[in-house]
Structures are given as structure tokens and as C-alpha cells.
GUVOSE-417070 format. One record per residue (C-alpha): residue in three letters; x, y, z. Coordinates in steps of 0.2 Angstrom, whole numbers, always signed. Layout:
// GUVOSE-417070
rest = ala, east = X, north = Y, up = Z;
...
***
This chain:
// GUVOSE-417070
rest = unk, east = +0, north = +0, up = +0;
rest = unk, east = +13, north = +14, up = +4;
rest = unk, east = +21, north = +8, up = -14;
rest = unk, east = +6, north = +12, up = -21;
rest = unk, east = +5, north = +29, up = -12;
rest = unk, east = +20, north = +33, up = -18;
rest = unk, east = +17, north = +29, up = -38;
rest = unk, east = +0, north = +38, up = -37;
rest = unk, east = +11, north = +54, up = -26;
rest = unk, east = +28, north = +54, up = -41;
rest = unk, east = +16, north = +52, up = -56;
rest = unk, east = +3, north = +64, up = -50;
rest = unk, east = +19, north = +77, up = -51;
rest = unk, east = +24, north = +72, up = -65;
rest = unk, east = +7, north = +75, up = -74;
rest = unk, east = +3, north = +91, up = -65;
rest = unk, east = +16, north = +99, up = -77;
rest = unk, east = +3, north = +94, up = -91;
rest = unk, east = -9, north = +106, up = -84;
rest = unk, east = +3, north = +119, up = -79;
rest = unk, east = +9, north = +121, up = -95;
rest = unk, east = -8, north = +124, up = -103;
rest = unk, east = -8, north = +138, up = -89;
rest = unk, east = +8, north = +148, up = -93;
rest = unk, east = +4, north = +144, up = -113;
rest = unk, east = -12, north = +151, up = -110;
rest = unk, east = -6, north = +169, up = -101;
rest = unk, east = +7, north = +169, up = -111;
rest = unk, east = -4, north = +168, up = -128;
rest = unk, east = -17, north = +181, up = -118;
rest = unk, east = -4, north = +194, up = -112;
rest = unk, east = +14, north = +193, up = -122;
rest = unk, east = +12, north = +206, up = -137;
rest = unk, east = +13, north = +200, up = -154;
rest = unk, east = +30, north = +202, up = -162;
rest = unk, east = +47, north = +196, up = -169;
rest = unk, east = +52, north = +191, up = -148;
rest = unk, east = +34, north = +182, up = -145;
rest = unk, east = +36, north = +172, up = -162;
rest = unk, east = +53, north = +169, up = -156;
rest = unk, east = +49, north = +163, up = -139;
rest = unk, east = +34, north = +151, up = -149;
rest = unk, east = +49, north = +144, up = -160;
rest = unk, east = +61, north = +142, up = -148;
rest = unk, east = +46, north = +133, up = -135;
rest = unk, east = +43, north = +121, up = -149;
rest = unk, east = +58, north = +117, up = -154;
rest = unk, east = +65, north = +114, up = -134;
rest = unk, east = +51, north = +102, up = -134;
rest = unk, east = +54, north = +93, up = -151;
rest = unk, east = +74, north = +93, up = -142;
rest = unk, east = +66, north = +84, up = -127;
rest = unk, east = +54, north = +71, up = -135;
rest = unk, east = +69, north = +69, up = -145;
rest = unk, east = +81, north = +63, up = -130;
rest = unk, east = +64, north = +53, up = -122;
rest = unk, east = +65, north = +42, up = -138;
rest = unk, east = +84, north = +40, up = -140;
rest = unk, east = +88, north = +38, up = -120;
rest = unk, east = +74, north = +29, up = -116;
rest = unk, east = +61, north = +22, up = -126;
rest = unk, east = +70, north = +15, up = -140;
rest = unk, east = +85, north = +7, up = -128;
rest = unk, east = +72, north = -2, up = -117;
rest = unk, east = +63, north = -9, up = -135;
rest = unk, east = +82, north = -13, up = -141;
rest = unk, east = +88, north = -20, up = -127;
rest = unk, east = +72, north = -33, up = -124;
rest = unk, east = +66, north = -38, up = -141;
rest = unk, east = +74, north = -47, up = -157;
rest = unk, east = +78, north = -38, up = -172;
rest = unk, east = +64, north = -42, up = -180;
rest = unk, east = +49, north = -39, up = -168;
rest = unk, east = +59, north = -22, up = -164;
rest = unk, east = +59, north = -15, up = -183;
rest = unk, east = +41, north = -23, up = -187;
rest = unk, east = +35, north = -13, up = -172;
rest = unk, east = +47, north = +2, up = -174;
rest = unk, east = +38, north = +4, up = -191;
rest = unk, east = +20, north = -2, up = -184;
rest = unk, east = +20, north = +16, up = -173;
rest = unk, east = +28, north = +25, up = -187;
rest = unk, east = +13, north = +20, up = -200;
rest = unk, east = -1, north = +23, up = -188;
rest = unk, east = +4, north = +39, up = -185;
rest = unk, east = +5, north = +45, up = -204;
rest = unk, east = -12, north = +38, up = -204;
rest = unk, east = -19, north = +47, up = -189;
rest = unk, east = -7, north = +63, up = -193;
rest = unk, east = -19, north = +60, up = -212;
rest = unk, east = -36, north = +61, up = -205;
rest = unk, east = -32, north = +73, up = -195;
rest = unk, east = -26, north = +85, up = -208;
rest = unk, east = -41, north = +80, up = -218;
rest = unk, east = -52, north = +86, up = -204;
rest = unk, east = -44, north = +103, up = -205;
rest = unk, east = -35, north = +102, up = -189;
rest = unk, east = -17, north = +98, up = -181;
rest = unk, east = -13, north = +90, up = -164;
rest = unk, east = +4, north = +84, up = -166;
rest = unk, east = +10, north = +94, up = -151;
rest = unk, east = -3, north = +84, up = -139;
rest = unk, east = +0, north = +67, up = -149;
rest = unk, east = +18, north = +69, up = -146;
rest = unk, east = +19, north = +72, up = -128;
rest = unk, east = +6, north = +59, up = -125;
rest = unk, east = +17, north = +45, up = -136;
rest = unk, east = +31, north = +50, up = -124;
rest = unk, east = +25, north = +53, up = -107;
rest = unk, east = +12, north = +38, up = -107;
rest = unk, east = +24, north = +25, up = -111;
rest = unk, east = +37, north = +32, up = -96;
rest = unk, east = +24, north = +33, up = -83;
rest = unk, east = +22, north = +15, up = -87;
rest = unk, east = +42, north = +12, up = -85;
rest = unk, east = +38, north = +22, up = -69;
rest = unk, east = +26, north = +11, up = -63;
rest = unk, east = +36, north = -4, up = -68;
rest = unk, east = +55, north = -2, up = -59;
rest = unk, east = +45, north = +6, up = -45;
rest = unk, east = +45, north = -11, up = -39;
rest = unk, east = +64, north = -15, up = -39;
rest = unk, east = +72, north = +0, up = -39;
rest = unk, east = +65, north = +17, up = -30;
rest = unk, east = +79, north = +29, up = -32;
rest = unk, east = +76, north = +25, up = -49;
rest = unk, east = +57, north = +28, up = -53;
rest = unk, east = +61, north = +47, up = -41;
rest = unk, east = +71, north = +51, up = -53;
rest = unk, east = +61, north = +46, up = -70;
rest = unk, east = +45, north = +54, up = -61;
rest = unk, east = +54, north = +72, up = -59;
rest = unk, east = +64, north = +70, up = -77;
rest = unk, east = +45, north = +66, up = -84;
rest = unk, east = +39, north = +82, up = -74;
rest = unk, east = +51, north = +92, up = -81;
rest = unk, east = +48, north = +86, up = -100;
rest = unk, east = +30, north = +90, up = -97;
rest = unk, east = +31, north = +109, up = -95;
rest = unk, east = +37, north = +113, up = -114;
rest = unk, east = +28, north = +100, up = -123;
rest = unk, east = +12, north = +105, up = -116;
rest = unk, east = +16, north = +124, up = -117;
rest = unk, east = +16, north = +118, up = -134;
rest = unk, east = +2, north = +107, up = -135;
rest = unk, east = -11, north = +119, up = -130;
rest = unk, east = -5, north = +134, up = -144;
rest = unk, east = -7, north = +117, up = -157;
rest = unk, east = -26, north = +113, up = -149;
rest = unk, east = -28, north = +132, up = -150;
rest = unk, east = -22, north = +133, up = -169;
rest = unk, east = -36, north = +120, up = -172;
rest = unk, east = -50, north = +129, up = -167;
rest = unk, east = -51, north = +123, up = -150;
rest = unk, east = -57, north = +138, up = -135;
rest = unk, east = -45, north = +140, up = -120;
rest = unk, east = -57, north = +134, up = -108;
rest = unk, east = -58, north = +116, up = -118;
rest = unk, east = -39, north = +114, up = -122;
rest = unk, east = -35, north = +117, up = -102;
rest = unk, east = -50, north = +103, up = -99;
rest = unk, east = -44, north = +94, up = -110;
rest = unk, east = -25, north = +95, up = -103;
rest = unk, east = -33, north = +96, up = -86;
rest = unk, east = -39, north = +77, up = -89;
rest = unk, east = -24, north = +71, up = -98;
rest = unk, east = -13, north = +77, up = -85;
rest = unk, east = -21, north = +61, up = -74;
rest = unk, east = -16, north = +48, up = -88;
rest = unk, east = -1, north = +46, up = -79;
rest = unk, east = -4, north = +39, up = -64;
rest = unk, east = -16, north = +26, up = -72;
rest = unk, east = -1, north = +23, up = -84;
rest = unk, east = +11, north = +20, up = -67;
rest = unk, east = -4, north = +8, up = -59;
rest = unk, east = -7, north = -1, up = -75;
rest = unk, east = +13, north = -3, up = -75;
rest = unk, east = +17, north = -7, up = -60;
rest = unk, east = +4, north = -21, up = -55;
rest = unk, east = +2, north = -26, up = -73;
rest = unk, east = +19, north = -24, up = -84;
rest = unk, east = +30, north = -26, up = -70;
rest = unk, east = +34, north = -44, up = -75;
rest = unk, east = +30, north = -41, up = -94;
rest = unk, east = +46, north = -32, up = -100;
rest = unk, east = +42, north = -39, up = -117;
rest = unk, east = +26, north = -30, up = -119;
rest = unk, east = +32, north = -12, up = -112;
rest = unk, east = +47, north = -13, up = -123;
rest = unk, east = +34, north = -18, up = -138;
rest = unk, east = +26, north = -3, up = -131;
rest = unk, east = +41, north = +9, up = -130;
rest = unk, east = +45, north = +6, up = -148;
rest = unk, east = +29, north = +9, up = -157;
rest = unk, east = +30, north = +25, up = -146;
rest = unk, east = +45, north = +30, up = -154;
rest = unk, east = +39, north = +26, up = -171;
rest = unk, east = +24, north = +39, up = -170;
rest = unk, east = +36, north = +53, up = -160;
rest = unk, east = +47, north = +55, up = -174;
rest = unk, east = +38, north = +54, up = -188;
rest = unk, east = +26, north = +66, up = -179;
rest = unk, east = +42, north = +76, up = -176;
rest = unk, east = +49, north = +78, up = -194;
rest = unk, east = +33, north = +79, up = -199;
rest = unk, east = +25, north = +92, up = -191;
rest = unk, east = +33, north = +99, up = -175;
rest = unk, east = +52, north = +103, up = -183;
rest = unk, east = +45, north = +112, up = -197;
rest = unk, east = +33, north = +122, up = -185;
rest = unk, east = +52, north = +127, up = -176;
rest = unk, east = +58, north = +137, up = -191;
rest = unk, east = +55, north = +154, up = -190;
rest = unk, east = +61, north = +165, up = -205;
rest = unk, east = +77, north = +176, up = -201;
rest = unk, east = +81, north = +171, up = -184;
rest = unk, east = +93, north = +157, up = -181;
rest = unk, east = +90, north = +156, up = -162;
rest = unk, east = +76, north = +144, up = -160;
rest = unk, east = +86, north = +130, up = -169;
rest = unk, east = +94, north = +131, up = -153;
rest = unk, east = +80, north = +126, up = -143;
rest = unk, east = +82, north = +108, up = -152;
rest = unk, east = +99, north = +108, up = -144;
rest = unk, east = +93, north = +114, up = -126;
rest = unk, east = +79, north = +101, up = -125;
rest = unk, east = +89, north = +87, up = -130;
rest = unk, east = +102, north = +93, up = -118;
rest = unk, east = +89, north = +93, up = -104;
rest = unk, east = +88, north = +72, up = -111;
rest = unk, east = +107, north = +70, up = -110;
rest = unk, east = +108, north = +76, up = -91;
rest = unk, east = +92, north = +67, up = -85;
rest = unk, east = +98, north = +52, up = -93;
rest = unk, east = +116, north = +53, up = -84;
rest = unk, east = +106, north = +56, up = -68;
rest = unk, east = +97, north = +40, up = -68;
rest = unk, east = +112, north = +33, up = -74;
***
């Protein structure tokens, strides 16, 4: 039971930051003045996160996928999550909208609060760690998620509900890990890498080419900065 406590306690921090986010997204979109510095400070925010789901994938999803499965279960399913993301990323376009931004943070964040939820059991230090790196990664994707929602016709009060109730999916995800996947690294790895698949062609699809901003060369270093923020989480939990 105090396990328990604990994954419902570490996960629900590191989905807060989902709604948090949507908050500072939202004042920020309400009260910064349009201009080269706000389309700047967009640019750079979406780009920082791209940097971040970037690291998630090459520091943790894929690895855990690799390290598990076969060759060939890893590449059929590698390509599985790539696929039905050009799919989905299809409809969507052909419904007039884009959410690449909150499909992208969920692809990522989901699959480590299940990882949370799964080495909670053997090794605490550990799921601390991935619970505050998590919580951290949040913050700028779903700063960006809730300008994407807001770019498809979505009104501030439903993309923070919206953002409000996906911040919860976490500890579900941490639960579901850690009484369910705990003992079935196969299928959290299967997981992992049909994640991986979707994030980056969700990434080279949409959200890098939403980073370029004509004339200004500093947002291209928000990539570097997020994927940074990867590197040293990564050498924290060892």
C-alpha cells in the first residue's frame, strides 16, 4: 500500500506539469504582445520540446525496446507506430486540424509513466528520478500542446480541460505498470517502440517544421537545449 501511495504521489507530479503548461501557454498567448520576440519565444518553445521528446526516444524508449526484443519484432514494431501515426497525422489534416503537439507528448509521457510504474518495484531511487525527469519534459511540450489545440479551433477553456484530464493519464499509466507490466518487459518494450515510431515521424513531420522561423537562427537552438535537458536526466538516472 505505501508503494502504491508513492506511484500515485511521483506520477501525479509528473502529470501536473501537463496542466501547468496549458496555464503559462495560456497567459502567455493572452498577455505577451505580438512580435518578432513572442514568435521567437513560440519557435524556440517548440523546438525545446521537439529537443526533449527527441532525447525521451533515443535515452529511453528505443534502448528499453532494443535491449528486450529481437531484431525483428523491434523493426516490425518500430515501423507499426511510425505507420499509424502517418495515418492518424492523415485524418487529422483532412479534418482541417493539427494536434501533433498533444500526440507527441502523449506517445512520450504515457509510455514512461508506465516504465515508472514498472521499476518502482525494484528499484525506488530510480522511478524518483524518472517521475521528476517526466515532470520536467511536461512543462514545454504541453506549453506547446495547448498553442497546437488552440491553432485547431479549440477555446482556451476546452484545451486546459482537456490537458486538465490528460494530466491524470499518468498515474493510471504508473498503476497499470506497475501491477500489470512489472513482469512483462516484453510488452512495455513492444510498447516503448511503437511510441518511438509515431514521436518521430510526428516530429519531422510536423513539429520541426513548425520550429523554423524566417530570419532568426536562435530557435534551432531550442532543439539543442531540449535534447540537452535528455542528456543530463539520462546521466542522472544513470
Amino acid at each position: 500500500m505505501e508503494d502504491l501511495f508513492k506511484i500515485i504521489l511521483y506520477s501525479s507530479f509528473a502529470g501536473v506539469t501537463v496542466f501547468l503548461g496549458g496555464l503559462l501557454s495560456k497567459y502567455f498567448e493572452r498577455y505577451f504582445r505580438d512580435g518578432l520576440v513572442k514568435e521567437e519565444v513560440l519557435h524556440t518553445s517548440i523546438a525545446f520540446g521537439g529537443g526533449i521528446i527527441i532525447a525521451a526516444v533515443a535515452f529511453v524508449l528505443v534502448p528499453e525496446g532494443m535491449n528486450v526484443l529481437p531484431l525483428a519484432p523491434m523493426a516490425i514494431l518500430f515501423l507499426t507506430g511510425a505507420i499509424i501515426f502517418f495515418l492518424l497525422d492523415r485524418y487529422i489534416e483532412k479534418k482541417g486540424g493539427t494536434i501533433s503537439q498533444l500526440l507527441a507528448m502523449l506517445m512520450d509521457f504515457v509510455p514512461e509513466a508506465i516504465a515508472l510504474g514498472a521499476v518502482f518495484a525494484t528499484d525506488y531511487n530510480l522511478g524518483l528520478l524518472l517521475a521528476i525527469f517526466i515532470g520536467l519534459q511536461n512543462l514545454p511540450e504541453s506549453f506547446n500542446a495547448y498553442l497546437d489545440l488552440r491553432n485547431s479551433g479549440y477555446t482556451s477553456k476546452k484545451c486546459l480541460l482537456i490537458l486538465f484530464f490528460l494530466s491524470f493519464s499518468g498515474v493510471l499509466a504508473a498503476i497499470s505498470g506497475y501491477y500489470l507490466l512489472s513482469n512483462m518487459p516484453q510488452l512495455t518494450a513492444s510498447l516503448m517502440l511503437i511510441s518511438s515510431g509515431g514521436i518521430l515521424y510526428l516530429i519531422f513531420q510536423d513539429i520541426a517544421p513548425m520550429s523554423k522561423l524566417q530570419k532568426s537562427w536562435f530557435p534551432a537552438l531550442g532543439v539543442n537545449f531540449g535534447f540537452l535537458v535528455g542528456m543530463i536526466g539520462q546521466k542522472i538516472l544513470g
